[in-house]
N, C-alpha and C positions, 0 to 999 in steps of 0.2 A: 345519535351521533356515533360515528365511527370509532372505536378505543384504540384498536388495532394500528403500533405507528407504521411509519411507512420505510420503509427497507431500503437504506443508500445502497448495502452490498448485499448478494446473494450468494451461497454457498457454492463453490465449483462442486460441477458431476462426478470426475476422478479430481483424486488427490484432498490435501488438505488448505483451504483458503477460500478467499474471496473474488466476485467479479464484482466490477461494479453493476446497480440494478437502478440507476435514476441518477437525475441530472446532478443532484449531488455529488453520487458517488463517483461521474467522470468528473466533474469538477474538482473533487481531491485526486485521483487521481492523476488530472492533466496537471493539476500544480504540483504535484511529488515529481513528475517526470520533468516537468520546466526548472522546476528548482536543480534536480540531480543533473541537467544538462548546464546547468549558470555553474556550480562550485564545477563541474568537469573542463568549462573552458576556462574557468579563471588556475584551476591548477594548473593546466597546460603553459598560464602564461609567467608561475610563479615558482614553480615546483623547482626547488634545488635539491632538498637532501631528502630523504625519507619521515624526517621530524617533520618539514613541511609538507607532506603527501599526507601523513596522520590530521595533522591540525586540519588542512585546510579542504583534507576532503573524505576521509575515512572513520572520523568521529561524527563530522555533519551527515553526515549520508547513513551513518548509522543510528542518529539520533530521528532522525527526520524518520528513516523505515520504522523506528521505536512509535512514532507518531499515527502514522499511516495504518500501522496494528492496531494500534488504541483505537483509534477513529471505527476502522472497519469491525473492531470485535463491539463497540457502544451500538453504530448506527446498522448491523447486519444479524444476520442468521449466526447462532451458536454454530461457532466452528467445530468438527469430527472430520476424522478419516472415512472420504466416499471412494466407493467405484464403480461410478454408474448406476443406475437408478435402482432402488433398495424393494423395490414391487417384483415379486417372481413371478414367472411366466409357467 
């Protein structure tokens, strides 16, 4: 049997972060971007002062991206600074 788990994110080629790498990982990610689009149009409908722009959309949006890290650093590649493939020619 196979030990080796199976990798929702893959390591980007430049820079530092994740892609997604399997049905999972668009799966979180299509629900991070549906979710950040639901609090963007309800601020649009709600949003008076700047107290309500923090509450209702810049605390959630920062908590949820808090979430999105977690998920992608458990189910992915040890994240490091790449640029482009690390095999010399």
């Amino acid at each position: 049997m196979d030990t080796e788990k199976k990798l929702w994110f893959r390591s980007k080629r430049y820079g530092w972060g994740w892609t997604p790498a399997s049905k999972e990982g668009w799966f979180v990610t299509l629900a991070f971007l549906g979710i950040a689009i639901f609090l963007a149009t309800r601020l649009e409908d709600s949003a008076v002062s700047g107290e309500d722009i923090l509450f209702t959309f810049a605390l959630p949006i920062g908590a949820l991206t808090l979430l999105l890290i977690a998920i992608a650093w458990r189910t992915g590649e040890k994240p490091r600074w790449r640029w482009g493939d690390s095999k010399k020619k």
